[in-house]
N, C-alpha and C positions, 0 to 999 in steps of 0.2 A: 736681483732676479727672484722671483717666486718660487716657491719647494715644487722642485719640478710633476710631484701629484697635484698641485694646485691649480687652480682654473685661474686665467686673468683676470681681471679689474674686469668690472662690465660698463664702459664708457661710452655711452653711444655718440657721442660728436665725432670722437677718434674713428669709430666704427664706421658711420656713413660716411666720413672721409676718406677711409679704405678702400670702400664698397663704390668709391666716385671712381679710385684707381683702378679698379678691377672694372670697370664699366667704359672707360677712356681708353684702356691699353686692348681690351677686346674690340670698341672700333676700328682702333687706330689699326690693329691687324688686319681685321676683315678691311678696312678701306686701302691698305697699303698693296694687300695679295687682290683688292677688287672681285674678291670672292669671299664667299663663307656665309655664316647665321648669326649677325648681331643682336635679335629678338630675347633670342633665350638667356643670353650672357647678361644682355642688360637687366633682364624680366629677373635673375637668379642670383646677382651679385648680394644683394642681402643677406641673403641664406646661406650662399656660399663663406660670408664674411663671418659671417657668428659662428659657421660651426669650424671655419678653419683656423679663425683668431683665437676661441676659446675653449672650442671641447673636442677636436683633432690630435690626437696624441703621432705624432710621426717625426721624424726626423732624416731635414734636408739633406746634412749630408753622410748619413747613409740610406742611403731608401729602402732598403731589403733587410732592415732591421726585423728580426723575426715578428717581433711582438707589436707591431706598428699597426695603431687602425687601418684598418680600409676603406680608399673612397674611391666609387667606383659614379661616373658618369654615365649612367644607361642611356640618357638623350645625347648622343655623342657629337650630333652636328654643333653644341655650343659648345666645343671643343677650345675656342677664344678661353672663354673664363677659366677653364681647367691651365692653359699654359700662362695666364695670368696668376691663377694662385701659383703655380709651381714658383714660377720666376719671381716672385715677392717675396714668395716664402724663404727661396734661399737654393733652392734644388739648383744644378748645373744646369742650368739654362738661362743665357743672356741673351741683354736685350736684342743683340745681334739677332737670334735666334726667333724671337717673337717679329722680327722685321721682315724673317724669310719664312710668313705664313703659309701654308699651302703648297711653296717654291721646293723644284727639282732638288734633294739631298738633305734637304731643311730637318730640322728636330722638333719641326711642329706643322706635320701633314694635315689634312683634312679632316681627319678624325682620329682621336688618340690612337696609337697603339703600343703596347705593351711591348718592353724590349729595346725600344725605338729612343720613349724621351725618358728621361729619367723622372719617377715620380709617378708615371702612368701603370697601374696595375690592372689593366685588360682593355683589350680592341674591344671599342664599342662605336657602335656606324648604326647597325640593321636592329630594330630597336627590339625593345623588349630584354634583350639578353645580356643586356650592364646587369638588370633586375635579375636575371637568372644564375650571374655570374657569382654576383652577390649573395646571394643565398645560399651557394656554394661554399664561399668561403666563409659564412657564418655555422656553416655546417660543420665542415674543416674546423675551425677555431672550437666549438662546443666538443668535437670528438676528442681533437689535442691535449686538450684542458681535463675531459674525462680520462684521460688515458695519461698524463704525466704531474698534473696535479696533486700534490701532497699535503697536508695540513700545514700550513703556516709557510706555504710555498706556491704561494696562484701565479707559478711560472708564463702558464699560458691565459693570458685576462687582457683580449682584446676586441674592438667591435669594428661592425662593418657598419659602412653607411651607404648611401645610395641618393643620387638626384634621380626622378623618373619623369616625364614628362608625358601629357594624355595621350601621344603615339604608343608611347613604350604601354599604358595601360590598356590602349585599342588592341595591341596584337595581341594573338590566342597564346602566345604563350604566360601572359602576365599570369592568366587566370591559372596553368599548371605550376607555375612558382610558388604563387601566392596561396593556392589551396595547401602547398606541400610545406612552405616553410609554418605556415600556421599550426599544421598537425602537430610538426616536429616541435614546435615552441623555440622557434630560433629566434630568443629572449634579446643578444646583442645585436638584433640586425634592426639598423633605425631607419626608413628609407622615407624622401624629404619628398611631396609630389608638388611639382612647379602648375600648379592647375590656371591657367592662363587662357582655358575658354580659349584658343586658337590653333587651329593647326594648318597645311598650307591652303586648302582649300577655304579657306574664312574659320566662323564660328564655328564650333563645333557641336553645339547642341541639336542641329539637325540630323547628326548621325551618330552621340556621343554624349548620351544623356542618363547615365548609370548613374544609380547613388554611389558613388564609388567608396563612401565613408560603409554604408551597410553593409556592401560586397564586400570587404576587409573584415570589418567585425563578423562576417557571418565565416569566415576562414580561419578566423579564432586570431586574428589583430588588436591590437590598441592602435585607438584610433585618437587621435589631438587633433585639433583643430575642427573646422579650417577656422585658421588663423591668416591675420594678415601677414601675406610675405613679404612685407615691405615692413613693417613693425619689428624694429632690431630687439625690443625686449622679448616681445612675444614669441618671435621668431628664440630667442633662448632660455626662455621659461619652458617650451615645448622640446626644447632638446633634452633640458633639465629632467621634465617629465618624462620621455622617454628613456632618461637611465636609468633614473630612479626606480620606474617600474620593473625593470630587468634582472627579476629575481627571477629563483627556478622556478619553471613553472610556465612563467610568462610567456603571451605570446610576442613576436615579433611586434615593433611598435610605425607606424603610417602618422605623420605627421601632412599634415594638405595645409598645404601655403597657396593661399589665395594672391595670385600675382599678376601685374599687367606686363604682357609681353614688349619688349622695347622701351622700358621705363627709363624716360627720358627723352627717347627720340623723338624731337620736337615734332606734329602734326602728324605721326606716324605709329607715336603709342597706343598699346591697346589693337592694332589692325592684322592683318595678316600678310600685309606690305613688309613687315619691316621683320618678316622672318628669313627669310632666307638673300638678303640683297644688299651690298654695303648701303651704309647711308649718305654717302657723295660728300664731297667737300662741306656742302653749306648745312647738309644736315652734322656731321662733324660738329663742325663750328656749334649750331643749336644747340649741339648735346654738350657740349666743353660750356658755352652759358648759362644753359641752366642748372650745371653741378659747380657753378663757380670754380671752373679748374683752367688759369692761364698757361699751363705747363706746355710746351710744346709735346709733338707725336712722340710718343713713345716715355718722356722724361717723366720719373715723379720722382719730388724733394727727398732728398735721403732722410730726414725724421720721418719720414712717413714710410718708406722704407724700413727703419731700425722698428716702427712701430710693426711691421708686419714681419720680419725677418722671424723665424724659427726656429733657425739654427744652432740659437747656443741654448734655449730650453730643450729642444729635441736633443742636441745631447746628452746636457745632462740626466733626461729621461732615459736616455740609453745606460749612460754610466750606472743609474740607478740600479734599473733592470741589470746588467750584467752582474752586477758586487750581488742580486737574489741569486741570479745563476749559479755563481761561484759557491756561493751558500749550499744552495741546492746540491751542486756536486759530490761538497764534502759531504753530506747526509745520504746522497741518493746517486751516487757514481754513476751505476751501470745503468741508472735510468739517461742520466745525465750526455753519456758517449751515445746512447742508442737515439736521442734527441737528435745530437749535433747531426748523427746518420744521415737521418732521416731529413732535416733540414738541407743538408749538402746535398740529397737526391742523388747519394751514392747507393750501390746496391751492399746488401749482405755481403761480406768474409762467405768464399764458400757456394755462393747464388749457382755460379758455372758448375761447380760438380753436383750441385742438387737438380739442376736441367739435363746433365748426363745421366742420369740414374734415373729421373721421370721421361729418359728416354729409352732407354731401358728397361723399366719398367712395360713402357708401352707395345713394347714389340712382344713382352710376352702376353699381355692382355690380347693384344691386337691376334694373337692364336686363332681366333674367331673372328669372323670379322664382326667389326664394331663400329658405330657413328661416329663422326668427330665431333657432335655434341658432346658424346659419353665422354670421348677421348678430352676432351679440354678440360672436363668435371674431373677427369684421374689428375691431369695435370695441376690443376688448382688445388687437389690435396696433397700433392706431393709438397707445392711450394709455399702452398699460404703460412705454414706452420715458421716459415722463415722468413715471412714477408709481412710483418703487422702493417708495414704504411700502406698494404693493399684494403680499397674499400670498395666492395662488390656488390652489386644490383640488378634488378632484372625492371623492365615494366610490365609487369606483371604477368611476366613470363616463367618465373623459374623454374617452374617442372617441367619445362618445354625447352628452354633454354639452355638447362642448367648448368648455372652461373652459380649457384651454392657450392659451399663445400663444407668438408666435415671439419666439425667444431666452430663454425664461425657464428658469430653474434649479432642479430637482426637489430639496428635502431630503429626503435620505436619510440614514443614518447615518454612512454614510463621508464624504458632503460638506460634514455640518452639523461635524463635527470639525475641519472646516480654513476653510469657506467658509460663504458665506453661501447662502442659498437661498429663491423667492419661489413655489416652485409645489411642493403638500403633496399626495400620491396616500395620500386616509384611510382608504382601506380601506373595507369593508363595513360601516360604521360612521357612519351616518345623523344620527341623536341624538348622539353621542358629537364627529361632525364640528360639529356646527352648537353644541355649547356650548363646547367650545374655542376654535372660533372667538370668540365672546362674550371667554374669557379673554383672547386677542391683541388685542382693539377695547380692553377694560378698560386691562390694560397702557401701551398706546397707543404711539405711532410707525410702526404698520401697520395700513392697512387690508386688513380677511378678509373674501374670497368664496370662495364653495361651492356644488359642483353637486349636485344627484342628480336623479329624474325627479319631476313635482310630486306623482303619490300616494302619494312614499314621505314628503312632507313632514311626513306623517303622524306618522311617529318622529322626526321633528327637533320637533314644534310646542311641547312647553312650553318647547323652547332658545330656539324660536321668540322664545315669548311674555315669557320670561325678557331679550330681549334689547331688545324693544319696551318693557318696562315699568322697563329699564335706561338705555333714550333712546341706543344703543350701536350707531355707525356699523358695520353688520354688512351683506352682501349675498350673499341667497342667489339663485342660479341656479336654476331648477326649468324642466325641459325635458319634451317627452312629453306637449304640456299638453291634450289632449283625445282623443276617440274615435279623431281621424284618427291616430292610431300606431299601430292598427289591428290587427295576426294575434297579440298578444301579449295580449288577450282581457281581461274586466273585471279579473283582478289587476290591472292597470297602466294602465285607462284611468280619468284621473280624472274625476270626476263631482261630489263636494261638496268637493273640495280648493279652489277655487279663493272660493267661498263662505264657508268657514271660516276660510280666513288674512284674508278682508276681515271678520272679525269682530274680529279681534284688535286694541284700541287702537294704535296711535301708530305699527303697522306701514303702509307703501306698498309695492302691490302694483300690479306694473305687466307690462300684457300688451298689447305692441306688435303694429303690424300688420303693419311692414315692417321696411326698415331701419333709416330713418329714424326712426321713432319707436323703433326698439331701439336708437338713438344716444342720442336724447333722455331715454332710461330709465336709461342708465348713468349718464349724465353728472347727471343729477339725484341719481342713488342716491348718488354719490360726492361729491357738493357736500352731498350732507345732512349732517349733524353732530346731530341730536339725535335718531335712530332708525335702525332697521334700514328695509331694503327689499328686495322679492322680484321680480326677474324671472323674468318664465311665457313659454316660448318652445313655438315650434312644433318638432316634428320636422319635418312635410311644408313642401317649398318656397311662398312665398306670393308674389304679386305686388306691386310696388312700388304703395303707394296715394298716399302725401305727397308733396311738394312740397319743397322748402327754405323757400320761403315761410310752410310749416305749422311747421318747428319753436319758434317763438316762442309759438304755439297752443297745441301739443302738451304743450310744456312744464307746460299751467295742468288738466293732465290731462285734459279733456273740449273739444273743439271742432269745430268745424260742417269739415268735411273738404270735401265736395262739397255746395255748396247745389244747390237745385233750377233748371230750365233758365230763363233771363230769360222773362219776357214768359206766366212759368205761375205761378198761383197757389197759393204752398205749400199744401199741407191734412193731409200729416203730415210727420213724423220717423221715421227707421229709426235704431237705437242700438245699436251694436257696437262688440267688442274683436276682437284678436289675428286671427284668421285668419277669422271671422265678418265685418273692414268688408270683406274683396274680395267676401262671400256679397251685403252689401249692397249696394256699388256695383252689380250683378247685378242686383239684383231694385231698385234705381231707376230701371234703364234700361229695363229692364222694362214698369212701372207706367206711364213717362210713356209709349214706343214704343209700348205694345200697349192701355193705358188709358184714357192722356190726362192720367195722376196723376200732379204735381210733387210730392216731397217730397225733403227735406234727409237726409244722412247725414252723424251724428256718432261722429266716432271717441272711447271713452273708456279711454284707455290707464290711467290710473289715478284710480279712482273716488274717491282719499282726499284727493288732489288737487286734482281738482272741486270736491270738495265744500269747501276750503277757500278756495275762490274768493267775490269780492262776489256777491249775489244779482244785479246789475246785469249780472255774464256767464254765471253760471249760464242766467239767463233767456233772454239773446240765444242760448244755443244751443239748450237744449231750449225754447222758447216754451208758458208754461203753459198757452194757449189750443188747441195744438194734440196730437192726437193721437200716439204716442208706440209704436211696437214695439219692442222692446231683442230682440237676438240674440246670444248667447253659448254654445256649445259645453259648458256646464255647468250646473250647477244654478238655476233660475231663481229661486230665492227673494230674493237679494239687490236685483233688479231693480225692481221692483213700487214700490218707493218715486220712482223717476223717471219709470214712463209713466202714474202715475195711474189713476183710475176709468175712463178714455177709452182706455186703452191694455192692450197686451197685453207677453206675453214667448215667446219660442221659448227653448225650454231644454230640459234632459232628467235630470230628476229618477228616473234608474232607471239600472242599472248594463249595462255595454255586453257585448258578446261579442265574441268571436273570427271576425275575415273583416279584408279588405283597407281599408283608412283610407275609401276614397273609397265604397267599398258602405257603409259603418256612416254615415256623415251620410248618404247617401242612405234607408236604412231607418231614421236616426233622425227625418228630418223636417229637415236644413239644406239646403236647398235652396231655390233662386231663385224655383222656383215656389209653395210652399208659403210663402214668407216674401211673395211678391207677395196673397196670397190671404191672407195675414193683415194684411198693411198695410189691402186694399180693405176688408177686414171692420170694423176700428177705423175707416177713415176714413170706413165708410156711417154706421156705428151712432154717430159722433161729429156728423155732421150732422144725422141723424133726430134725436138730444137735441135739437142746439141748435133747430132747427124745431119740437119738441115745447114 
């Protein structure tokens, strides 16, 4: 076996031999499931064989070895070849496994996802965002490396890689990765472009005709190629080149493999037929004769196998690596433990009583009343000083957002070359900010938050949804969260934002009323571990409503804030978030003062929350017996499921204008008096029922 630093033998017979298997067992999937994308697997096998036989540093059987390159598949429909390498290489995936393609419970879906097969490190489907994913984690690695690296100890020395295909370069997001990772000089991130002149619609040079080699260099790239990607040498003389160059400094490096899509597929190469459609029995057949391979479906000869296994070098790679570890330890203990931490994505000794006391904190700030922008910015100084895996960002928001905190360290390109850095200014670059982010939670050892105002969430949401359906401690900021922002007119007043992220599975969406409860938000977001979450902040100052007493309440997302006064008979409920419970404290004091009406206001800072509460508290706060008005500054369609047939909702399903925060809830309808005159309406029309 070779010194596990060492690159293989470069044999190309053995290689294109490889490259037939990894071309054989991708049909044989897509033709067995009679679904899938044979084009790209076949058009990619080359590329894929060079850099996974010789310059992939990973090991199959541990895959979540800290220090293991990254390959991430941004064209994720050739998803064949990806569980092809895995299953040759050695990863827990057998052949069983590649048999039940696409199939109900299988461990090789449609397109990778992360969590699922072993070996896959990020859901990639919707394209563009492999490419964004990646540059995350090349970010992630360059910060790690600044920040526990020590002389004659390059603990953290690892690279990303990346396939992209002319889809993933047509979406708008390529262009916001690609400009940001160039700035940053993300020197280990090598990404291979499959340029294949094809996409489903035919050729693509009718709509698809960018220098794409000048567009990189002008983003501050190295650029190789194009090369043939079918050429096994050239194909690693260019990977060669690309590490080589990988000094400080360097930009990211663009390799363009010039490739014919379905190489192989008899009468079907090169077309835009043979992208997305098995190739049927006799094309099969074709393709097994022209790569001289009589193996049946699914089989390849065990030497060819032992020649592609990776298992026992990827160990010993590991062993390697851990005996620097252990090194490292003895010289560098507590840097050593604070690694492992941070790795494990456990929190700080101590995290919980530091969120009690920035809750605390808050309630005496909260004196006056204050923003829950402000309010977040208190809390991020109480705890960043205990949290280094926090890396925080705005696009190019931060004085608006603010997502800074005191003492933290802006990467920049001069600082990321020397030092480490926890606080990332993403530029105008919405979407592009919020999938990266995703790639640095992937990675792991930091946790990423991200600002911008909540109706531009709009262009982050399928990073959004990509990062919920990834279970990917991610935390986005969204500020600005209603009409009160006011002279800056319906562009930027949200109205269905806030409705449509509470649509999205497995995300928490949390919109605080004070400080207090924007203590209680973070410190939840950051204790989570198997999803993203979003806090929705106020621009206009709000008044302190909770208690210290509430934040144990607060925590279960929904509960009874101010019950009604002793000695009155509840007869409804008022239901509010964010800057809507002070409307409601208002119009309770109201009802009882001016009516004679007791009812309960519950604050519901995060409805996904509640809802995953026993029915035993759900009930204790909202009482299914009683009437029920929900109040929120946005669209009311989501509400309707908690105040019932007997209840109402204040909301404002139509887009806002231009005039000052406090005129626009007045002319929308938030008001104390209007919300007391909807209370008295549900709680007459709630008792005439029950007497009827």
């Amino acid at each position: 076996m070779p010194h596990p630093d060492a690159c293989p033998a470069l044999d190309t017979p053995l290689l294109q031999h490889m490259a037939s298997a990894l071309r054989v067992l991708s049909a044989d999937m897509v033709e067995q499931a009679n679904s899938g994308h044979p084009g790209a697997p076949l058009g990619m096998a080359d590329m894929a064989t060079v850099l996974w036989a010789r310059w992939l540093r990973h090991n199959p059987t541990h895959p979540q070895w800290p220090n293991r390159d990254r390959f991430v598949l941004s064209n994720g429909h050739a998803s064949a070849l990806l569980y092809a390498l895995l299953h040759l290489s050695g990863y827990a995936l057998p052949q069983a496994a590649l048999r039940e393609f696409r199939q109900w419970g299988s461990a090789t879906p449609g397109h990778p996802e992360v969590g699922h097969t072993p070996g896959v490190e990020t859901t990639t489907g919707p394209l563009g965002q492999g490419l964004a994913n990646a540059v995350g984690m090349a970010l992630a690695e360059q910060l790690l490396a600044r920040e526990f690296n020590r002389p004659g100890y390059e603990l953290i020395d690892h690279r990303t890689y990346a396939f992209v295909g002319d889809g993933c370069l047509m979406e708008g997001i390529s262009q916001e990765v690609i400009s940001l990772a160039g700035t940053l000089r993300l020197a280990k991130l090598t990404v291979l472009y499959d340029d294949n002149g094809i996409s489903i619609d035919g050729a693509v040079r009718d709509w698809f005709a960018d220098d794409t080699a000048t567009r990189f260099r002008a983003c501050g790239w190295r650029v190789i190629g194009p090369i043939d990607g079918h050429d096994l040498r050239a194909i690693d003389a260019a990977l060669a080149a690309a590490k080589a160059g990988s000094h400080n400094g360097a930009g990211p490096a663009l390799i363009i493999c010039r490739t014919s899509i379905g190489k192989g597929a008899v009468g079907r190469e090169g077309t835009a037929e043979v992208h997305g459609a098995p190739l049927g029995p006799s094309g099969v057949a074709a393709l097994r004769q022209q790569l001289d391979w009589p193996h049946p479906p699914f089989e390849v000869p065990e030497p060819l196998r032992a020649s592609w296994s990776a298992a026992e070098l990827g160990s010993a790679r590991e062993r390697a690596w851990r005996q620097r570890f252990e090194a490292y330890n003895q010289q560098h203990p507590a840097l050593a433990l604070e690694l492992q931490r941070r790795w494990a994505g456990g929190l700080p000794q101590q995290f919980e009583a530091r969120v009690q006391a920035a809750v605390q904190a808050l309630v005496q700030a909260n004196a006056k009343p204050l923003a829950t922008r402000r309010a977040s910015q208190l809390v991020l100084d109480a705890l960043a000083p205990a949290l280094p895996e926090l890396l925080g960002g705005s696009a190019d928001l931060t004085g608006s957002n603010l997502t800074d905190f005191q003492g933290h360290r802006r990467c920049t390109p001069a600082n990321l070359s020397s030092s480490a850095g926890n606080y990332l200014s993403y530029g105008v670059r919405e979407f592009g900010m919020a999938a990266v982010m995703n790639g640095v939670a992937l990675h792991g050892a930091h946790i990423p938050y991200g600002g911008t105002f909540l109706v531009f969430s709009d262009y982050s949401r399928n990073a959004i949804r990509m990062a919920a359906l990834m279970k990917q401690r991610v935390i986005h900021v969204f500020t600005h969260d209603s009409l009160a922002l006011g002279e800056d007119g319906p562009t930027h007043q949200p109205i269905e934002q806030l409705a449509s992220l509470r649509l999205i599975p497995e995300l928490q969406v949390w919109r605080p009323a004070d400080g207090l409860e924007c203590a209680v938000a973070w410190g939840a977001a950051l204790a989570r571990r198997d999803g993203p979450s979003c806090l929705v902040l106020s621009r206009q100052a709000l008044p302190a409503v909770a208690q210290p007493h509430h934040a144990a309440a607060a925590q279960r997302g929904g509960y009874v804030l101010r019950e009604a006064e002793p000695g009155h008979r509840l007869r409804g409920v008022i239901l509010a978030t964010g800057s809507e419970v002070a409307l409601a404290l208002q119009a309770q004091a109201q009802l009882l003062n001016e009516h004679q009406l007791a009812v309960r206001v519950v604050s519901m800072p995060c409805t996904q929350v509640f809802d995953a509460q026993d029915r035993a508290w759900q009930d204790s706060v909202l009482p299914p017996t009683l009437p029920t008005v929900a109040v929120e500054a946005g669209h009311p369609e989501g509400w309707w499921r908690y105040v019932g047939r007997s209840g109402a909702v204040l909301g404002v399903a139509r887009f806002g204008a231009s005039a000052p925060g406090a005129r626009l809830l007045q002319e929308y309808g938030f008001t104390a008096e209007a919300l007391v005159t909807l209370v008295r309406q549900r709680v007459a029309a709630a008792s005439t029922f029950v007497n009827d």
